[in-house]
N, C-alpha and C positions, 0 to 999 in steps of 0.2 A: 378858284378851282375847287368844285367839291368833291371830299372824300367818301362821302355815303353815297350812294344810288337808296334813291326811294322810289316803289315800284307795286303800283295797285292793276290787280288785272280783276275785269267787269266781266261776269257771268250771268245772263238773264236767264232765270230760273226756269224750266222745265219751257222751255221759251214758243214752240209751235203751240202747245195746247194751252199755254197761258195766254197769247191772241185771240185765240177763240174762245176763250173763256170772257175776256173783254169784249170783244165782238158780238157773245152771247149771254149774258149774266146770267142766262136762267139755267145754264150748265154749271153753273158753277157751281161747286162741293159734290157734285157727281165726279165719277170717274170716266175722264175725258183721253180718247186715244185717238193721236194722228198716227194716220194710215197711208202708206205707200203704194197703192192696190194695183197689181199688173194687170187686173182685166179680163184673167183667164177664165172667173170665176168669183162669187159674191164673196168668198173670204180670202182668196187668194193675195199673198203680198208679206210685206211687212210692215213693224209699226216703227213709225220714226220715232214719235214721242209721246211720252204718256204723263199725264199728274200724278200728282204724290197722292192720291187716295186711289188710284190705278197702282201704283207702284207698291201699294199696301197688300196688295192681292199678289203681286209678282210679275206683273208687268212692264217688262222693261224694254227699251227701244231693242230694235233687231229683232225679236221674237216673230216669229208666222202669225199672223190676223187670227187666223183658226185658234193657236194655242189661248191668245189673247183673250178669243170670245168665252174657249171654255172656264178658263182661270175667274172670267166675269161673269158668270151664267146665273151665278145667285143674287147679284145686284144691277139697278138701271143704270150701265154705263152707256156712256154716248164715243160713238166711233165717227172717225171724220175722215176725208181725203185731204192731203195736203196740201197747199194754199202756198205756192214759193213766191207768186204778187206778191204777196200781202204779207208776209214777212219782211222780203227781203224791202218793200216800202217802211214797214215800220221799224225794221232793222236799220236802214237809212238816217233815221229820221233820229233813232236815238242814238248813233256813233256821232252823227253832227254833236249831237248836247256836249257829250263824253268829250271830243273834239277840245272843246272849248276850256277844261281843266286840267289839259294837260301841257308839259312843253314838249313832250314825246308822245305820238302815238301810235298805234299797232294795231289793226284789226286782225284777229286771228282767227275767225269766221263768221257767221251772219248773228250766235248769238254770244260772243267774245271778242275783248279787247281787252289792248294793255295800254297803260299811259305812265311816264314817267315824269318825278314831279318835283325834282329836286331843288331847281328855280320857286317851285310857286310852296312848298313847305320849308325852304331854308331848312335841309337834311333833317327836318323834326318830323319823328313819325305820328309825334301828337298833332300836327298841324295837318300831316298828312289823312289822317283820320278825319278833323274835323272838314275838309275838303271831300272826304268818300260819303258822309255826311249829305252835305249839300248834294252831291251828287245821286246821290239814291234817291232823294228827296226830289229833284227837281225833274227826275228819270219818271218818278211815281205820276207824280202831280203833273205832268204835260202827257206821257202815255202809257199809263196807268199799269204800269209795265213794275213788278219788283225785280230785284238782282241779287246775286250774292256777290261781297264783294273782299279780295284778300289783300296785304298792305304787305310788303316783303322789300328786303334789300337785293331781291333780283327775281327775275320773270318767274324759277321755276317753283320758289318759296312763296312767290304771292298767288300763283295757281295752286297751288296746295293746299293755301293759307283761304282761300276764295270756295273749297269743297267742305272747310270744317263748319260751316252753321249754315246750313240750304234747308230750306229757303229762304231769302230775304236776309241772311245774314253779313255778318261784318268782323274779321277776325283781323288781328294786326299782329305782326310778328318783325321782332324788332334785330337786326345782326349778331346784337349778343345772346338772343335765345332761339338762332336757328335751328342750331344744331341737335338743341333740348327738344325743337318743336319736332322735327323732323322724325327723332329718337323710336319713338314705340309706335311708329308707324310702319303697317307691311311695307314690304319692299314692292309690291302691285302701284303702290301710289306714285311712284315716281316716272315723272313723264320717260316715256321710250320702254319699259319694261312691259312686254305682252307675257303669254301666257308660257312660252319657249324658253323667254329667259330666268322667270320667276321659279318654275322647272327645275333648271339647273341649278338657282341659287338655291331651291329647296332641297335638292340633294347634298348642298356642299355644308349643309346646317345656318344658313343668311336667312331667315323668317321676316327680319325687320329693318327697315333702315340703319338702327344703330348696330344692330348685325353689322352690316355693309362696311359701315364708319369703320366697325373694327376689327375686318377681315384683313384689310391689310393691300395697298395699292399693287406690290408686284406680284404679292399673289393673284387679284383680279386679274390684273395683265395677262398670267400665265395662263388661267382659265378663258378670259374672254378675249384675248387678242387685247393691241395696246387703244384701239380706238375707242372701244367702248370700256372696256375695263380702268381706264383714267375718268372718263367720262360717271362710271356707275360710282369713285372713289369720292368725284370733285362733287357730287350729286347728293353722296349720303350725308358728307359732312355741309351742305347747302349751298355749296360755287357753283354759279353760273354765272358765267359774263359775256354771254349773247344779247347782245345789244334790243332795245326796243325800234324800232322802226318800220317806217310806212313799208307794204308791200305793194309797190306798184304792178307790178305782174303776178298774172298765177304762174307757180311752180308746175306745175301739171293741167293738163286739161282732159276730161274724160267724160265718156258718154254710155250709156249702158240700156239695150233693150231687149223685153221678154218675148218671145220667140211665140208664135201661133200654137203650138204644140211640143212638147220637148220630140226633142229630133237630136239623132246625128248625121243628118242629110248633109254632106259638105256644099251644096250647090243650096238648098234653101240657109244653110248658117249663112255661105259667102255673101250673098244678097243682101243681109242685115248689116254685116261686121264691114262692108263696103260703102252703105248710107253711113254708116257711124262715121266710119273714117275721115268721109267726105267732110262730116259732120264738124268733129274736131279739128278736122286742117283749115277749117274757115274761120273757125274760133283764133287758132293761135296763130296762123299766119296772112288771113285779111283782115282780122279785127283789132286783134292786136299787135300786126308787124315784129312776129317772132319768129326763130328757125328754133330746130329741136335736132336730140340725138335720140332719143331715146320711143319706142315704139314697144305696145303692151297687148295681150289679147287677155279678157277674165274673160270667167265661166262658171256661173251656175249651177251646179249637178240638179238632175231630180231628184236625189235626196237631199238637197242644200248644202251638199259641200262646195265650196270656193275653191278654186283653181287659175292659176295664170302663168303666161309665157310672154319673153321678152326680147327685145333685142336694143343692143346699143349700136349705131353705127361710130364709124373711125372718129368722120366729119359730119358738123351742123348742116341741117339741107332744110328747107324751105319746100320738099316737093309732093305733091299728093301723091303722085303715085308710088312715091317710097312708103309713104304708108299704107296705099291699097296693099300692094305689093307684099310687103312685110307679113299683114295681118294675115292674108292668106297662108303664106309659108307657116307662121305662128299655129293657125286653125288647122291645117295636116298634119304636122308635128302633135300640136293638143289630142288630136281624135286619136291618132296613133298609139299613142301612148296611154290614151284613157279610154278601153276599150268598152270596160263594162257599165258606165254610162251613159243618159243621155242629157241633153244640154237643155238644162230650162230659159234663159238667160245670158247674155252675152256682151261683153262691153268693148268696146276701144278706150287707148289711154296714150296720148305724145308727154315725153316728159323730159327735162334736162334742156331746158326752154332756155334760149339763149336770146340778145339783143342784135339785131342788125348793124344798127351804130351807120345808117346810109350805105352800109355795101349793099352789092348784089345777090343772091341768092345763090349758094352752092349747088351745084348738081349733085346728082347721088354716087356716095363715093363707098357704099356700104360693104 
C-alpha cells in the first residue's frame, strides 16, 4: 500500500495555434491567433488561442477579433479559424502516448491530462521526473507538439506546478515543499477562485495563498459558507484528494449559436434555442444513453455581457420536450428581466447527467 500519491498533470502549450504552427512552419515566430469567427462579419468573434509572441502584445483568448487585430496592427500576425478535426485528432493521438505512462489516467480536456504514477515511480518524485522526461520527449518527437508539465502529491499542486515554466517546462514539487511552493502565490491561482471570490478575499486582506493558509479554517467557514471555506483552507495549505480518473461521460453538454442579427424577437430567439435543444438531447440521451436534471439557457448581450438561466427538475427525465419546454420558459423569463438589451448569441445547456443503469426513461416530473 502506498503512502505518497505521485501526480503529473500534461498541459500542451498554447495548444490550437501551436498545430498550426506545425501544420504550417512558415508561421512560426509570427504571432499566430485562433479565431472563433460567428460570421456576422470579417472581424466578428472571439479568439480562442493565441502564441506567446501574440500574447506579448496582449492577446489573450476570449478577447473580440477586432480588439485582437488592433493590439496587432503594428506587426505581421496571422489569424486563423479554428480547426476542432484537427485538434481533437491530434489531441487523440497524444493522450494515447500519455495513456501508456500512467497507472491512472484523466483527460481533463482536449489540451490536459493527469496521470497518476505511483506504481511506475515507486512514490520517488525523482523517478517521477525522469518519467515526465521521457514523456515530453516522446510527445515532441512523434507530434512535434511541446507541453508543460507539473509533478505534485495531488492533482491541484501538479496543475499549478505545470503553469510555473510555459512553455515547454517541467517543475516538480515534492509534499514536503508544498505548502512553501504554494506560499507567495495570488490566491487567483487556485483552481475554483474566479474574480467574485478573489474580491472578497481582497477585502478580508487574503492577497496570497499563504494569506489563505493563515486566515484561519472557521473563520473561512464563516465568511464563505462551510463548502467552500474548508475547501479554500484544504487548498492553500495543498490537500486535495480528489481522485485521478477516467471520465467516461461528460458532465454537461452544451451548444451555443450567433443569432442573424441581435434581436429580442422571442419567436426568432425560440427557433434557434429550439434547434439547440434538439441538438443537445441527442447528444446526451441517444448518443450517450444519459438522463439529466438540470436545464440552462446563456446569452450574449450586444455589449458582450454573459447572462444565463436555469432550472433543475425534482427527477431525472430522458425527454425532449422537457427541454424545448424549459428553454422557452428560461428565454421569457431572460427577456423579461433583461430589458435593455439585445441578444447577440445564444446557447442551450442539459446538466446533472445521470446513468440509466437499463431502466426506463422517466417522464417529466418538473
Amino acid at each position: 500500500m502506498y503512502s505518497v500519491r505521485v501526480v503529473i498533470h500534461i498541459d500542451f502549450d498554447y495548444f490550437f495555434a501551436q498545430v498550426e504552427e506545425r501544420e504550417n512552419p512558415r508561421i512560426k515566430g509570427k504571432p499566430v491567433v485562433v479565431c472563433v469567427y460567428s460570421g456576422r462579419s470579417e472581424d466578428s468573434g472571439v479568439v480562442s488561442t493565441a502564441n506567446y509572441e501574440a500574447r506579448e502584445h496582449g492577446v489573450n483568448s476570449g478577447i473580440p477579433i477586432a480588439f485582437a487585430k488592433r493590439k496587432l496592427k503594428s506587426v505581421h500576425a496571422v489569424f486563423l479559424p479554428v480547426n476542432h478535426t484537427l485538434y481533437d485528432i491530434v489531441s487523440e493521438r497524444i493522450m494515447g502516448i500519455i495513456r501508456k505512462y500512467s497507472d491512472k489516467f484523466e483527460q481533463a480536456g482536449v489540451d490536459e491530462a493527469y496521470i497518476e504514477v505511483i506504481g511506475r515511480s515507486g512514490e520517488s518524485f525523482e523517478k517521477a521526473r525522469e518519467l515526465a522526461e521521457k514523456l515530453k520527449e516522446e510527445i515532441f518527437t512523434k507530434e512535434r507538439i511541446t507541453c508543460s508539465i507539473g509533478i505534485g502529491p495531488n492533482k491541484l499542486v501538479a496543475k499549478i506546478a505545470a503553469g510555473r515554466q510555459k512553455p515547454n517546462g517541467l517543475t516538480t514539487v515534492t509534499p514536503e515543499a508544498a505548502e512553501k511552493f504554494l506560499s507567495p502565490l495570488p490566491v487567483r491561482e487556485l483552481i475554483g477562485v474566479g474574480r467574485k471570490t478573489e474580491r472578497v478575499l481582497h477585502s478580508i486582506g487574503i492577497k496570497t495563498i499563504g494569506d489563505l493558509a493563515s486566515y484561519g479554517k472557521d473563520k473561512l467557514t464563516g465568511v464563505f459558507g462551510s463548502s467552500l471555506g474548508l475547501y479554500l483552507h484544504n487548498s492553500a495549505i495543498g490537500v486535495d484528494k480528489s481522485p485521478v480518473e477516467e471520465r467516461r461521460k461528460s458532465e454537461s453538454v452544451s451548444r451555443i449559436s450567433t443569432l442573424k442579427e441581435d434581436t429580442r424577437d422571442i419567436d426568432e430567439i425560440g427557433k434557434v434555442v429550439e434547434s439547440l435543444a434538439e441538438e443537445v438531447h441527442r447528444n446526451v440521451v441517444e448518443e450517450q444513453g444519459l438522463m439529466f436534471k438540470s436545464v440552462s439557457l446563456m446569452a450574449v448581450m450586444d455589449d458582450l455581457s454573459i447572462a444565463s438561466r436555469s432550472q433543475t427538475f425534482r427527477n431525472p427525465t430522458g425527454s425532449v420536450e422537457a427541454v424545448k419546454k424549459t428553454v422557452k420558459v428560461l428565454l421569457r423569463q431572460f427577456l423579461d428581466q433583461e430589458p435593455d438589451h439585445l441578444v447577440r448569441r445564444v446557447g442551450v445547456k442539459i446538466s446533472n447527467l445521470i446513468e440509466v443503469s437499463g431502466q426506463r426513461m422517466l417522464p417529466e416530473f418538473a
